[in-house]
GUKOLTI-625981 format. One record per residue: x, y, z of N, C-alpha, C, O in turn; residue in one letter. Coordinates in steps of 0.001 Angstrom, whole numbers, plus 500000, padded with zeros to 6 digits. Example, Ala and Ser with C-alpha at 12.3 -4.5 7.8 and 13.67 -1.06 7.14 Angstrom:
2
513190494310507800512300495500507800513200496700507800514236496681508465A;512850497750507080513670498940507140512900500030507870513409501138508039S;
END
This chain:
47
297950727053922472298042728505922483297110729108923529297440730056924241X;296013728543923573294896729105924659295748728886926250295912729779927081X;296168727573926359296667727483927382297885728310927727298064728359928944X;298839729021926958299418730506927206299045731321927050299913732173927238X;297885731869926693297242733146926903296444733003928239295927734009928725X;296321731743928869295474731814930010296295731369931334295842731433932477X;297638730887930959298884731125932269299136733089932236298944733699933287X;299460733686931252299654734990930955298397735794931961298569736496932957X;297342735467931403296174736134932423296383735536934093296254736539934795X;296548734787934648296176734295935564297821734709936167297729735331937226X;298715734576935887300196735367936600299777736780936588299663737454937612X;299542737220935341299175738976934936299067739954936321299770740732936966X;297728739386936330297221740151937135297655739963938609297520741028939212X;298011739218939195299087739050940332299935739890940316299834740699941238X;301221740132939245302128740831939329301842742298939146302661743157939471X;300375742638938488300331743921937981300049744512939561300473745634939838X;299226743609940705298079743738941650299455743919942578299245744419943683X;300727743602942290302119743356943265302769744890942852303158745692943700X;302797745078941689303841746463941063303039747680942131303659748524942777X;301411747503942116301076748728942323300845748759943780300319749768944251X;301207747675944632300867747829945871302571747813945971302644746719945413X;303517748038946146304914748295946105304881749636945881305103750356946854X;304639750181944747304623751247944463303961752507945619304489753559945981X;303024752093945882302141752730946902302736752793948037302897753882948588X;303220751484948654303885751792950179304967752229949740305418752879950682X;305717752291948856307171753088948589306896754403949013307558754905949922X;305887755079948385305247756678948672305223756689950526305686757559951264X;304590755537950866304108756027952489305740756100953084306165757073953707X;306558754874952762307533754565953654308355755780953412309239755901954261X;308326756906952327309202758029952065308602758810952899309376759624953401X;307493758891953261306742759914954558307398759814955801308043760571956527X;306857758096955822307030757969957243308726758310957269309005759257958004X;309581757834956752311160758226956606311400759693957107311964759941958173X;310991760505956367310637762243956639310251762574958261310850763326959030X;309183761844958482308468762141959835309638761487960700310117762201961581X;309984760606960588310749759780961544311903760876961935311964761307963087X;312951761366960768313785762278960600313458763869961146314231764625961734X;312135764090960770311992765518961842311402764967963343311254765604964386X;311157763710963083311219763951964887312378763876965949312495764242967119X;313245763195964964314750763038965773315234764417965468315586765045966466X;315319764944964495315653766866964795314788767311965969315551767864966761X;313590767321966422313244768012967202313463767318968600313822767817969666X;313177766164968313314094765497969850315558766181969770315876766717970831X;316360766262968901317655766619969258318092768353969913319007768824970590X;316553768997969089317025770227969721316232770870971185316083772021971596X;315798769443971751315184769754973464316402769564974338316753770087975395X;316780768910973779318130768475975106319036769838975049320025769954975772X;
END
């Protein structure tokens, strides 16, 4: 039993340390997405 409570800890925290760094660049990559998108509007309205 110890030895599954101590595979449980030792995956755990990997996946928890994986959810929240996913989570985080999801937020940036919706920025950068945005920025990317108004810069091709404003490139589009120089020409």
């Amino acid at each position: 039993m110890d030895e599954v409570f101590s595979q449980i800890a030792n995956l755990g925290f990997p996946i928890v340390i994986s959810i929240y760094l996913l989570v985080r660049i999801e937020g940036k990559l919706d920025e950068l997405t945005k920025s990317i998108n108004e810069l091709s509007r404003a490139i589009g309205n120089m020409e």
